[in-house]
mmCIF file of the N, C-alpha and C atoms, coordinates in Angstrom:
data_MODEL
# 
_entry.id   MODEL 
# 
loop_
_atom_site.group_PDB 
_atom_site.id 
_atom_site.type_symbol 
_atom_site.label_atom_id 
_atom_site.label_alt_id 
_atom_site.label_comp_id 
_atom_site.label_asym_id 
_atom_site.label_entity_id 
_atom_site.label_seq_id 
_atom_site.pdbx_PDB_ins_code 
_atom_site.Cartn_x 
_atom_site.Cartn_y 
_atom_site.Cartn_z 
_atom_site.occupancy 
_atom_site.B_iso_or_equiv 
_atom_site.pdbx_formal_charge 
_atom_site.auth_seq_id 
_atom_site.auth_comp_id 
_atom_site.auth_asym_id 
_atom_site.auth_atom_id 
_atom_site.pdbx_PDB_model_num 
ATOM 1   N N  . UNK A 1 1  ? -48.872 58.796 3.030   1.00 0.00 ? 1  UNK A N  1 
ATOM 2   C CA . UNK A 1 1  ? -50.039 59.502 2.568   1.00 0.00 ? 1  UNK A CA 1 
ATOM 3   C C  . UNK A 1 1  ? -50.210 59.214 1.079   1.00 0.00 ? 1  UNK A C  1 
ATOM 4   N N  . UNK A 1 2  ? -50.755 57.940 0.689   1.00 0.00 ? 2  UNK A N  1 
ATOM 5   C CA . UNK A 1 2  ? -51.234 58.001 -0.569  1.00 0.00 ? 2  UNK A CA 1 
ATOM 6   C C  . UNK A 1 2  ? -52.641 57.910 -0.695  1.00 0.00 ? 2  UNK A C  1 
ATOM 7   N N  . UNK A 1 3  ? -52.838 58.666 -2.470  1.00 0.00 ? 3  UNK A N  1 
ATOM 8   C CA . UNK A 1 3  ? -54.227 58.537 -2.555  1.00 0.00 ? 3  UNK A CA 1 
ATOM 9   C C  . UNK A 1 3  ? -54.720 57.548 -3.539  1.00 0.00 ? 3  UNK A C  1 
ATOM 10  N N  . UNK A 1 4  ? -55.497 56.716 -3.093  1.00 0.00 ? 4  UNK A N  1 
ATOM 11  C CA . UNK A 1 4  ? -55.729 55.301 -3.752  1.00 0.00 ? 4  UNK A CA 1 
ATOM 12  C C  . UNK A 1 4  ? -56.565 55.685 -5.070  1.00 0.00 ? 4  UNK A C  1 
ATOM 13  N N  . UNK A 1 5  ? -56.518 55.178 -6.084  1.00 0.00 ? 5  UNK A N  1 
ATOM 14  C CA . UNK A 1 5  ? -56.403 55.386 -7.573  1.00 0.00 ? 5  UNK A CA 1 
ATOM 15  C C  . UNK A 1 5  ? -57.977 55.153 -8.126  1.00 0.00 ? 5  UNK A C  1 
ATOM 16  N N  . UNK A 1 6  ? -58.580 54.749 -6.845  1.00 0.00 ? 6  UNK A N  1 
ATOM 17  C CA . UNK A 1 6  ? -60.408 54.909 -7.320  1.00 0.00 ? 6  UNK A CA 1 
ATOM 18  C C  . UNK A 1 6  ? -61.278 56.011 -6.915  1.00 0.00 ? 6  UNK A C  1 
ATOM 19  N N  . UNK A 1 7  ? -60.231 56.853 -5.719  1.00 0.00 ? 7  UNK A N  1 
ATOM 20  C CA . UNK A 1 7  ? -61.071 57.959 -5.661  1.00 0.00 ? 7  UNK A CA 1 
ATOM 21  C C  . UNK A 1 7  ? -60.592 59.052 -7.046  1.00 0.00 ? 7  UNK A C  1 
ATOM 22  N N  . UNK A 1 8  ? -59.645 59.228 -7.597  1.00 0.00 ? 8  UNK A N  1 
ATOM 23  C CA . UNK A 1 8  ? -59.158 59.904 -8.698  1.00 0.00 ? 8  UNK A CA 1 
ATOM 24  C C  . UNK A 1 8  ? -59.971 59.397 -9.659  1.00 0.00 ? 8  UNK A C  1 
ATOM 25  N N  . UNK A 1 9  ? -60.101 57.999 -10.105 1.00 0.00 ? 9  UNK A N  1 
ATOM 26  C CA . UNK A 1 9  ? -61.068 57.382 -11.253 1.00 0.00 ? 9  UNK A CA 1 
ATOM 27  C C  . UNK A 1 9  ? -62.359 57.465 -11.369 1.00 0.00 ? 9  UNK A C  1 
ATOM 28  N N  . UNK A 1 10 ? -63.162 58.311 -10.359 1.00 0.00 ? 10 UNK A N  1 
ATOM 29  C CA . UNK A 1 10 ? -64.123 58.476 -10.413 1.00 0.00 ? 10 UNK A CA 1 
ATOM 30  C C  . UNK A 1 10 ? -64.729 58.942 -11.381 1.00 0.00 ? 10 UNK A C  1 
ATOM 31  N N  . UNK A 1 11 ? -66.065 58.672 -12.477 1.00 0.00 ? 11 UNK A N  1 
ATOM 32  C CA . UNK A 1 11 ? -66.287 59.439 -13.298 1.00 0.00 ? 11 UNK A CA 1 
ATOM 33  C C  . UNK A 1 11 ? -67.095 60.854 -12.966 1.00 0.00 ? 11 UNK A C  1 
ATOM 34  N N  . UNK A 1 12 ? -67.501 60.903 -11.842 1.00 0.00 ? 12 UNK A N  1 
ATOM 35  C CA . UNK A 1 12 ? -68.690 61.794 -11.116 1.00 0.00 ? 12 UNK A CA 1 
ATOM 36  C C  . UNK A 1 12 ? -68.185 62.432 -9.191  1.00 0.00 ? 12 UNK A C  1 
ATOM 37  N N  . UNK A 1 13 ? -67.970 63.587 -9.989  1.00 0.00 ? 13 UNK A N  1 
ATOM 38  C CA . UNK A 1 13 ? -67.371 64.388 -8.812  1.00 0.00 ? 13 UNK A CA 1 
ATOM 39  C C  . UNK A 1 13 ? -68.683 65.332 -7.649  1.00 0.00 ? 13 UNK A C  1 
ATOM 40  N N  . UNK A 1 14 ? -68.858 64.749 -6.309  1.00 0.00 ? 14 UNK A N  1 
ATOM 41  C CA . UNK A 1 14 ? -69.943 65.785 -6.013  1.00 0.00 ? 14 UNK A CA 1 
ATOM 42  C C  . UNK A 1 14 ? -69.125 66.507 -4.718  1.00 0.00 ? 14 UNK A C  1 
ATOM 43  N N  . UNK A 1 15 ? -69.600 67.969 -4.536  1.00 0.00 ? 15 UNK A N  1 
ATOM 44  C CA . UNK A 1 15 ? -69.036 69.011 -4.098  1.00 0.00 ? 15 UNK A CA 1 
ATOM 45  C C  . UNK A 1 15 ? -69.100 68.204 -2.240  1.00 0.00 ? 15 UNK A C  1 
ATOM 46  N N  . UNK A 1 16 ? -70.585 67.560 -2.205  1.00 0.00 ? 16 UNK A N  1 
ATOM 47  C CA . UNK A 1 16 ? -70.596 67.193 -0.868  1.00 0.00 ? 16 UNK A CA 1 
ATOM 48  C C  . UNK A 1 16 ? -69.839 66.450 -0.220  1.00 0.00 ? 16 UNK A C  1 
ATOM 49  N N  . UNK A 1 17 ? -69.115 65.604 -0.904  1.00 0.00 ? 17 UNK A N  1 
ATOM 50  C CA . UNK A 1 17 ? -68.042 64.476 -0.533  1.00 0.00 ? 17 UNK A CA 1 
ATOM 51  C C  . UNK A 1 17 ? -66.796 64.598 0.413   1.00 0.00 ? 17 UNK A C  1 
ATOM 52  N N  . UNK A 1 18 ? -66.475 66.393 -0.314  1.00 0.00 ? 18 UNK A N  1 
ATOM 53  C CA . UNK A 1 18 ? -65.456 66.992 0.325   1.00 0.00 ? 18 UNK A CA 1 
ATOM 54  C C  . UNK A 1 18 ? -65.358 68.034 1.179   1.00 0.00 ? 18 UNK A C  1 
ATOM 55  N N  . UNK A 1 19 ? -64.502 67.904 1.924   1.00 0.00 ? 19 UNK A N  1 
ATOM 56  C CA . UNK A 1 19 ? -64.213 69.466 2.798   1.00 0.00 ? 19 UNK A CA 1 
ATOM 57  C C  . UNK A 1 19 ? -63.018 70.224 2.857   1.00 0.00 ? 19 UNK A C  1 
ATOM 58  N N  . UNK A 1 20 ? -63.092 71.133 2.762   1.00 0.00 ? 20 UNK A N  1 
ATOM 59  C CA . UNK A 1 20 ? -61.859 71.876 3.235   1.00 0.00 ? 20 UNK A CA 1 
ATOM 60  C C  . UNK A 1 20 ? -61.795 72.597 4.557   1.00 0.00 ? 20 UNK A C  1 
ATOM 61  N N  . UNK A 1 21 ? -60.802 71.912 5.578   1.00 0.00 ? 21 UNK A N  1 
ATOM 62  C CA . UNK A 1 21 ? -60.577 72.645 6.871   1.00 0.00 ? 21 UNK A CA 1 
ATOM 63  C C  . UNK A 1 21 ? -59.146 73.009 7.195   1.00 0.00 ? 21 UNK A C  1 
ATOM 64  N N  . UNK A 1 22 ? -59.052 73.121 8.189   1.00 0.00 ? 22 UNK A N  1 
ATOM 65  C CA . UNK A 1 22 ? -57.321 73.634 8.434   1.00 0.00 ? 22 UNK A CA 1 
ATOM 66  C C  . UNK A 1 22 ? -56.844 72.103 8.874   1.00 0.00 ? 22 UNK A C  1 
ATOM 67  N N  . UNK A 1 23 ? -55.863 71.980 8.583   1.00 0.00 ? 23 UNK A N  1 
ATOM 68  C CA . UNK A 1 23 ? -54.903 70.372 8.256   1.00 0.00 ? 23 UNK A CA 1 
ATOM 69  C C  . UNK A 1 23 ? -53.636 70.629 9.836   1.00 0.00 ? 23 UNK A C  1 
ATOM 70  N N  . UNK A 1 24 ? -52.805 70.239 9.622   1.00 0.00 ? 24 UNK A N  1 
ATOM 71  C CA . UNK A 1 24 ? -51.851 70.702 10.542  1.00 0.00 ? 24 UNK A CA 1 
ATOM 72  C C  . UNK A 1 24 ? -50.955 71.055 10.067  1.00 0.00 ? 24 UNK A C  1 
ATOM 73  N N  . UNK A 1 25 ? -49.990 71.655 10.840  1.00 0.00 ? 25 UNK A N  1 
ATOM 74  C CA . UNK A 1 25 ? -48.711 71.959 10.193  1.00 0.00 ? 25 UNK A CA 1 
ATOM 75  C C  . UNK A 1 25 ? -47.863 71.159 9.680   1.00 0.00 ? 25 UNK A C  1 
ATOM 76  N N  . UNK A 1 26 ? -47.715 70.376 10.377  1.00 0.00 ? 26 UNK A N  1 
ATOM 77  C CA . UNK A 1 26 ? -46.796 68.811 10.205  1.00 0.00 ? 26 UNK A CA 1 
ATOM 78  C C  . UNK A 1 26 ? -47.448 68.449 8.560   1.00 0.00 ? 26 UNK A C  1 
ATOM 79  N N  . UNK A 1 27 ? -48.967 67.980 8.531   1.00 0.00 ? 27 UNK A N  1 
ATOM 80  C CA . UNK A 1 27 ? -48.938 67.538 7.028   1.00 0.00 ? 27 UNK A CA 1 
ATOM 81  C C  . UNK A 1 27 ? -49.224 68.613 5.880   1.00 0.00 ? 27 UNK A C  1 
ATOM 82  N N  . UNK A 1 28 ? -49.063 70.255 5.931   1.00 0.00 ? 28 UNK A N  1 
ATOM 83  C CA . UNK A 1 28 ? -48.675 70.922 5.026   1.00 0.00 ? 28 UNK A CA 1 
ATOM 84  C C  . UNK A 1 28 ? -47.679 70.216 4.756   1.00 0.00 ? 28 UNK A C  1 
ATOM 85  N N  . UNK A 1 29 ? -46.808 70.759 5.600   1.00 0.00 ? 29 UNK A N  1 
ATOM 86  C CA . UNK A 1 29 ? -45.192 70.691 5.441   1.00 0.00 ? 29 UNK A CA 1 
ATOM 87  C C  . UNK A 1 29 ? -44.757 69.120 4.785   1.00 0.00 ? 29 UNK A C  1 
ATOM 88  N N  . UNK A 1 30 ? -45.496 68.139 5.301   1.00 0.00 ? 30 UNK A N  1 
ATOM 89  C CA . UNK A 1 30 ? -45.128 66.766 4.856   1.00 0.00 ? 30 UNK A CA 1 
ATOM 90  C C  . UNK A 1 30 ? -45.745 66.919 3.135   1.00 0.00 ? 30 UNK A C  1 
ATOM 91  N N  . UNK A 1 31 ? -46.585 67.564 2.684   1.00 0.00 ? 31 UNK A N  1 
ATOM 92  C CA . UNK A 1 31 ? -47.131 67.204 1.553   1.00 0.00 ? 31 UNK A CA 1 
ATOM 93  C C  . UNK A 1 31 ? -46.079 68.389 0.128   1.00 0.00 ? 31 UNK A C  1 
ATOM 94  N N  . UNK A 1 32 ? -45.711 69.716 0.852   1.00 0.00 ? 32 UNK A N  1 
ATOM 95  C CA . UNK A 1 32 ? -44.819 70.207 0.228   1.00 0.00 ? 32 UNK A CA 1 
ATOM 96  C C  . UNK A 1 32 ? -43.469 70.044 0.121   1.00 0.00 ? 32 UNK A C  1 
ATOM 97  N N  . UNK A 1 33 ? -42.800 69.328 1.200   1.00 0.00 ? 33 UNK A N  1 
ATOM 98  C CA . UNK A 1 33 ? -42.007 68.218 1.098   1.00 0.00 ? 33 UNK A CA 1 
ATOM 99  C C  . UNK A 1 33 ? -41.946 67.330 0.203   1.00 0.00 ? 33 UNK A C  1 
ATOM 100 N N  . UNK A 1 34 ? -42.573 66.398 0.163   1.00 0.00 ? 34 UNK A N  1 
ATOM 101 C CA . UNK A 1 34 ? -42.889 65.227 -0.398  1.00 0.00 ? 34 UNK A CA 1 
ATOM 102 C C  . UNK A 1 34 ? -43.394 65.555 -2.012  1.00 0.00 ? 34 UNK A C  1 
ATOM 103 N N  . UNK A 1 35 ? -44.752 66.035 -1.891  1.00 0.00 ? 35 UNK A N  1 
ATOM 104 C CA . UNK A 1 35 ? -45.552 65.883 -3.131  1.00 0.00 ? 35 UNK A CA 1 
ATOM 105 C C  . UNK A 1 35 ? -44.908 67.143 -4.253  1.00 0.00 ? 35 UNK A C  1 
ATOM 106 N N  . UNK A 1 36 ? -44.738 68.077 -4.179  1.00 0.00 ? 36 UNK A N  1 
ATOM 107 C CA . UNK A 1 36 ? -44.549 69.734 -4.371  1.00 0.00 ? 36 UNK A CA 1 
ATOM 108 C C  . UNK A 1 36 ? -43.462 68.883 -5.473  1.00 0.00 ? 36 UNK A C  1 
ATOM 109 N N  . UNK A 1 37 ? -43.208 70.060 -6.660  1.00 0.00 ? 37 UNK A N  1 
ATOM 110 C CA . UNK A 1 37 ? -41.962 69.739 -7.736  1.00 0.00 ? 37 UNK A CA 1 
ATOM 111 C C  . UNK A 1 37 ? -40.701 70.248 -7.106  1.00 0.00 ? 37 UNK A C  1 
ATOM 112 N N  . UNK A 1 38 ? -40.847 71.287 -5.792  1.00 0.00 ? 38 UNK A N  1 
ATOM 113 C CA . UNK A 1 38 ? -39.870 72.126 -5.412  1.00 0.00 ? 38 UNK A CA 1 
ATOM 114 C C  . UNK A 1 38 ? -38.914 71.348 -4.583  1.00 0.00 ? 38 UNK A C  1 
ATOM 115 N N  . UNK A 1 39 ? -40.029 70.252 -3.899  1.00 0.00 ? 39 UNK A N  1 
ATOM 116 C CA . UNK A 1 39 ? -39.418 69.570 -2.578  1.00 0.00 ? 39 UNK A CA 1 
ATOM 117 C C  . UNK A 1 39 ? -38.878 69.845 -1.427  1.00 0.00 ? 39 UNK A C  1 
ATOM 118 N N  . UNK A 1 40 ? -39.988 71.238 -1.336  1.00 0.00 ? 40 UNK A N  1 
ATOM 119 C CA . UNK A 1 40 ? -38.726 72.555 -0.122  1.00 0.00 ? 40 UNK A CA 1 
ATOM 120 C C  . UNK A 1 40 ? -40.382 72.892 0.361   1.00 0.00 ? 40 UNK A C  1 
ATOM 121 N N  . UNK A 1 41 ? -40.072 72.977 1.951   1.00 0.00 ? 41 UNK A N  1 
ATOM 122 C CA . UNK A 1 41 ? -41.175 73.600 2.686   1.00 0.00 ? 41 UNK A CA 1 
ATOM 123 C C  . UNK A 1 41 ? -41.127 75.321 2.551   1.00 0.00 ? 41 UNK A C  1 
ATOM 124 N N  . UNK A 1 42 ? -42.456 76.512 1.913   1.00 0.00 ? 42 UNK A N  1 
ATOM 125 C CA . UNK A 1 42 ? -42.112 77.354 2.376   1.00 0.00 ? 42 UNK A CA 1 
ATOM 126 C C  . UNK A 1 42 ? -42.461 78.227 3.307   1.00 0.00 ? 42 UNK A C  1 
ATOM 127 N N  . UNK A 1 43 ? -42.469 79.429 3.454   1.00 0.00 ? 43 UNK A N  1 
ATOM 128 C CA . UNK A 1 43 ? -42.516 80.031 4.651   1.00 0.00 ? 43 UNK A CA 1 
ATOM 129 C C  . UNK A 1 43 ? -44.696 79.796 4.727   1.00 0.00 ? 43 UNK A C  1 
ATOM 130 N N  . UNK A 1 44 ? -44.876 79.513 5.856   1.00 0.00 ? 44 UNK A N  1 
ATOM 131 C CA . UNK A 1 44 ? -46.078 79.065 6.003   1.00 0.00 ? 44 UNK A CA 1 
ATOM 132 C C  . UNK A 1 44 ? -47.008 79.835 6.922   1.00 0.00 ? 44 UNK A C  1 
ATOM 133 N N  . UNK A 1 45 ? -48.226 80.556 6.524   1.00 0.00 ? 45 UNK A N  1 
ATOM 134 C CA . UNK A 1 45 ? -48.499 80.800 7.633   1.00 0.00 ? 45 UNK A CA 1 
ATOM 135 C C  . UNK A 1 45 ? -50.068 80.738 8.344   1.00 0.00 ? 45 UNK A C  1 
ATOM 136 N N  . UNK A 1 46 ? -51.043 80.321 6.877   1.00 0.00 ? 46 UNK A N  1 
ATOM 137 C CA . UNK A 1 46 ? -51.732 79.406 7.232   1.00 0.00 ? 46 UNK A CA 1 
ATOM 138 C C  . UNK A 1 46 ? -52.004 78.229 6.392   1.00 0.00 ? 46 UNK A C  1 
ATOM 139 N N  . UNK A 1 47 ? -52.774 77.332 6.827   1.00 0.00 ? 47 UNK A N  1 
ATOM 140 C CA . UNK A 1 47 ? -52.252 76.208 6.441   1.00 0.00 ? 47 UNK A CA 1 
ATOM 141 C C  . UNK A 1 47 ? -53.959 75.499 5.635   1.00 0.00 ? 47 UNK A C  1 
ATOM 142 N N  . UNK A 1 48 ? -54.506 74.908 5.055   1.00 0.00 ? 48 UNK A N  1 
ATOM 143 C CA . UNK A 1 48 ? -55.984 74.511 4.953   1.00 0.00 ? 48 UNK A CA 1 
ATOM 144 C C  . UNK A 1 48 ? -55.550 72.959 4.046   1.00 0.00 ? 48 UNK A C  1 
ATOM 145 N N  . UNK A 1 49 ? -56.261 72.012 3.934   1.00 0.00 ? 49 UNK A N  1 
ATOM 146 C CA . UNK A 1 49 ? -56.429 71.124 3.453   1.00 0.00 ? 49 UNK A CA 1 
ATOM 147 C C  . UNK A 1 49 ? -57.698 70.207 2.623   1.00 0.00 ? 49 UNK A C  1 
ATOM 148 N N  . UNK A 1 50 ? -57.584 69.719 1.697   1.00 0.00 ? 50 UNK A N  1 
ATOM 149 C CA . UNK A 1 50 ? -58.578 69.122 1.150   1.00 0.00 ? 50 UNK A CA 1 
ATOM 150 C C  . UNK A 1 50 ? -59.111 67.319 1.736   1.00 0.00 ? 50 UNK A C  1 
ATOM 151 N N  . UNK A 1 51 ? -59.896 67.699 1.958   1.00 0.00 ? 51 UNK A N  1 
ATOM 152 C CA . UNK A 1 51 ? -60.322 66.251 2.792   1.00 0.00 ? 51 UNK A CA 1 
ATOM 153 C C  . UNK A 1 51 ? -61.725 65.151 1.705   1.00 0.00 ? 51 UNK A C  1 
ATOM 154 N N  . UNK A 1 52 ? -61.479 64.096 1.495   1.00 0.00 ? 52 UNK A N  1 
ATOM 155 C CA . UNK A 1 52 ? -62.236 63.050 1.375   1.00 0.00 ? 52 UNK A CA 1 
ATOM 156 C C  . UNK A 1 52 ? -62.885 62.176 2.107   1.00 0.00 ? 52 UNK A C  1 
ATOM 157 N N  . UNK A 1 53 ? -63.558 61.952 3.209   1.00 0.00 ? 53 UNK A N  1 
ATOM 158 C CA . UNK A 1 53 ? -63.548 61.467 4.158   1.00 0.00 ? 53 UNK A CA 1 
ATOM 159 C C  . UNK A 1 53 ? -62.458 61.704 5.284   1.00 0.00 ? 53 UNK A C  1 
ATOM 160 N N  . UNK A 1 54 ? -62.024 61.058 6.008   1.00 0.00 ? 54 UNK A N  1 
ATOM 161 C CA . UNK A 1 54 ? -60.715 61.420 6.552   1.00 0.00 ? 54 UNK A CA 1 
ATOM 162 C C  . UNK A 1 54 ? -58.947 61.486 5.439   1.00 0.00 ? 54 UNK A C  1 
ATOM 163 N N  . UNK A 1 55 ? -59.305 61.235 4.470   1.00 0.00 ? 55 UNK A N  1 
ATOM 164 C CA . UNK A 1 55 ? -58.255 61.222 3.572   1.00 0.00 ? 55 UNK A CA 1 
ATOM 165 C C  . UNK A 1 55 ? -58.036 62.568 2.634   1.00 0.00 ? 55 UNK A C  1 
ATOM 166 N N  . UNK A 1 56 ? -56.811 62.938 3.219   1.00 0.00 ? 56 UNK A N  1 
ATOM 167 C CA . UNK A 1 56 ? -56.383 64.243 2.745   1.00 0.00 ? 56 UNK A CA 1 
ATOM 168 C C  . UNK A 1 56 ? -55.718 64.321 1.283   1.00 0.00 ? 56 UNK A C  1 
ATOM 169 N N  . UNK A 1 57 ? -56.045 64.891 0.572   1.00 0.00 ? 57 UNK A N  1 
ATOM 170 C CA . UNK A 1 57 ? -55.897 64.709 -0.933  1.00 0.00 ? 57 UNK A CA 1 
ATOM 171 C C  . UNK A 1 57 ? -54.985 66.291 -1.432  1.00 0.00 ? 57 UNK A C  1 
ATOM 172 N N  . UNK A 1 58 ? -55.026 67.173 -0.718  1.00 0.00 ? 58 UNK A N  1 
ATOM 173 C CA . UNK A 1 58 ? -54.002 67.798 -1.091  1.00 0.00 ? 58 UNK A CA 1 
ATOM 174 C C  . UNK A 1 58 ? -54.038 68.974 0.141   1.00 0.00 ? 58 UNK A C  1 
ATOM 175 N N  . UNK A 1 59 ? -53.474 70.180 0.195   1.00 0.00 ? 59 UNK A N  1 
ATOM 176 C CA . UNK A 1 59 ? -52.925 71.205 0.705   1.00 0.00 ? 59 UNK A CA 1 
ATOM 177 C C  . UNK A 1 59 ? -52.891 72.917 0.134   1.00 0.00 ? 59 UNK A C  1 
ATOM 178 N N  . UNK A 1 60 ? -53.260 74.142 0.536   1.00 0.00 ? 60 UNK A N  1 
ATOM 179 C CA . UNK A 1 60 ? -52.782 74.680 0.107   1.00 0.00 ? 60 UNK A CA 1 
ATOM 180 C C  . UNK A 1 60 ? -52.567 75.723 1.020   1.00 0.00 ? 60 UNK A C  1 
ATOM 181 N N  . UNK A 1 61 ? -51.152 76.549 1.009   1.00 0.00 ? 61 UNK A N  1 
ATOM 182 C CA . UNK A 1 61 ? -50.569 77.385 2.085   1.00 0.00 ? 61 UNK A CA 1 
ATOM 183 C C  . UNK A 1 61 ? -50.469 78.445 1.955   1.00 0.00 ? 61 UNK A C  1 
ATOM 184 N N  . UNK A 1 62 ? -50.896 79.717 2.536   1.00 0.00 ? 62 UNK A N  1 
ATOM 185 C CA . UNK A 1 62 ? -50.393 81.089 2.238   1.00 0.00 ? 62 UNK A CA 1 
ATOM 186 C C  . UNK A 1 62 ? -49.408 81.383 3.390   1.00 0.00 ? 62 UNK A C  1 
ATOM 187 N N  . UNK A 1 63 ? -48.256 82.097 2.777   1.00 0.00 ? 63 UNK A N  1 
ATOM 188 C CA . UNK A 1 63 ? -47.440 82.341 3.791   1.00 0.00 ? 63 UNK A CA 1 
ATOM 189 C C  . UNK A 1 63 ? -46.545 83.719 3.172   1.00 0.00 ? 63 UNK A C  1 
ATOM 190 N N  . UNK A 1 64 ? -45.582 84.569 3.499   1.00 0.00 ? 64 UNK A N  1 
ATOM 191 C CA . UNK A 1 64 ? -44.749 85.678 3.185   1.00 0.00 ? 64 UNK A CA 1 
ATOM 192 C C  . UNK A 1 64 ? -44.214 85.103 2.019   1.00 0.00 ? 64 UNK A C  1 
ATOM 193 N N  . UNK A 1 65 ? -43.851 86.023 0.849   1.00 0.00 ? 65 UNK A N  1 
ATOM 194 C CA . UNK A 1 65 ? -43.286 85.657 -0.491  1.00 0.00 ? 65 UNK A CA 1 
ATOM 195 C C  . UNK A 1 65 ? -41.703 85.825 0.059   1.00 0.00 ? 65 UNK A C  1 
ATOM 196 N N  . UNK A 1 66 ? -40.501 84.966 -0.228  1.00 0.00 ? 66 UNK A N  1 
ATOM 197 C CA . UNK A 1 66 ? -38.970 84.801 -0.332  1.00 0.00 ? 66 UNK A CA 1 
ATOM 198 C C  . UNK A 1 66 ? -38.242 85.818 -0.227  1.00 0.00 ? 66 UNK A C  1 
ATOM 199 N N  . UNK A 1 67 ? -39.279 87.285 -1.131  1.00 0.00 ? 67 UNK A N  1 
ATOM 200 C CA . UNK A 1 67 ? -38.389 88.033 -1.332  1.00 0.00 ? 67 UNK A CA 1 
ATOM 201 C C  . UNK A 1 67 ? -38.889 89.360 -1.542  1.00 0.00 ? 67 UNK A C  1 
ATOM 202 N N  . UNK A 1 68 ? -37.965 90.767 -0.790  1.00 0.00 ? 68 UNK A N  1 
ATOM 203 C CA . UNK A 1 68 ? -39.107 91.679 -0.738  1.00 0.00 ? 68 UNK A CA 1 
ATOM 204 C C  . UNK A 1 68 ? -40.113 92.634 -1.892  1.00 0.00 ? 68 UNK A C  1 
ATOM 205 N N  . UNK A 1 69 ? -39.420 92.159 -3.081  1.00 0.00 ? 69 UNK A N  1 
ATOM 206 C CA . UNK A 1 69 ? -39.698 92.312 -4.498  1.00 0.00 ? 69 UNK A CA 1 
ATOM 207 C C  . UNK A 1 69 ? -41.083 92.093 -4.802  1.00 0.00 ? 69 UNK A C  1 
ATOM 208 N N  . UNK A 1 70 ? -40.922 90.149 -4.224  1.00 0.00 ? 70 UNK A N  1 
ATOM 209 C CA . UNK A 1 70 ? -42.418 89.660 -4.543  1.00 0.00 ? 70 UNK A CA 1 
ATOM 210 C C  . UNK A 1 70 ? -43.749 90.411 -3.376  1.00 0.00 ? 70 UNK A C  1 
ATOM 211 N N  . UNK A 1 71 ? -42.798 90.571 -2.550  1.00 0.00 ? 71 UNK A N  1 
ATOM 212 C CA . UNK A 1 71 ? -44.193 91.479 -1.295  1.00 0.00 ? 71 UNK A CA 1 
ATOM 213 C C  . UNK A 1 71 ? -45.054 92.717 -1.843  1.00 0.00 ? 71 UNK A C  1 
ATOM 214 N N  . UNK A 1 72 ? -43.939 93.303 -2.919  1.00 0.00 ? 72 UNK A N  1 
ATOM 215 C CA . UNK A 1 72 ? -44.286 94.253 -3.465  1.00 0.00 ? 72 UNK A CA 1 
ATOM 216 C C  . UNK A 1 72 ? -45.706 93.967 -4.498  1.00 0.00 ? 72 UNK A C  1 
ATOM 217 N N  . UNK A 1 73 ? -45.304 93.386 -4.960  1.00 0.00 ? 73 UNK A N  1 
ATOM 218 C CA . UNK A 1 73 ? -46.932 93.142 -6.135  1.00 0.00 ? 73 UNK A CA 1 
ATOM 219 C C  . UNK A 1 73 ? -47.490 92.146 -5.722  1.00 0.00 ? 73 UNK A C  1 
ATOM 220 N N  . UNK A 1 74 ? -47.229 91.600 -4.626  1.00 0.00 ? 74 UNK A N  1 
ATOM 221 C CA . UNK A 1 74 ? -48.302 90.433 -3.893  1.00 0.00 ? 74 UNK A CA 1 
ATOM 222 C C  . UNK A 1 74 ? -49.553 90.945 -3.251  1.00 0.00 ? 74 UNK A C  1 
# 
């Protein structure tokens, strides 16, 4: 899953180009894996993705916070 370096270089961004729908689980998980600074899948529970045509450009997941602390002010 890479993203080729002319859709980023673009000087002119239009809203229509893109979509956001639900992605799968497999490439959350592959992109927070992979891409993420953490390199750790976390608890997931839904999942949505950013799309360019068929080319998925990023991810973002809501799922239960680690710990019951963070549930608290979440």
């Amino acid at each position: 899953m890479t993203v080729t370096s002319n859709i980023l270089q673009e000087d002119i961004f239009y809203k229509e180009q893109y979509m956001v729908k639900e992605c799968t689980l497999a490439e959350a998980k592959d992109v927070c894996k992979n891409k993420h600074y953490l390199h750790r899948v976390p608890s997931i529970v839904a999942h949505y993705g950013l799309y360019k045509e068929e080319l998925l450009l990023g991810v973002i997941t809501f799922g239960v916070p680690p710990s019951p602390y963070l549930m608290k002010i979440c």
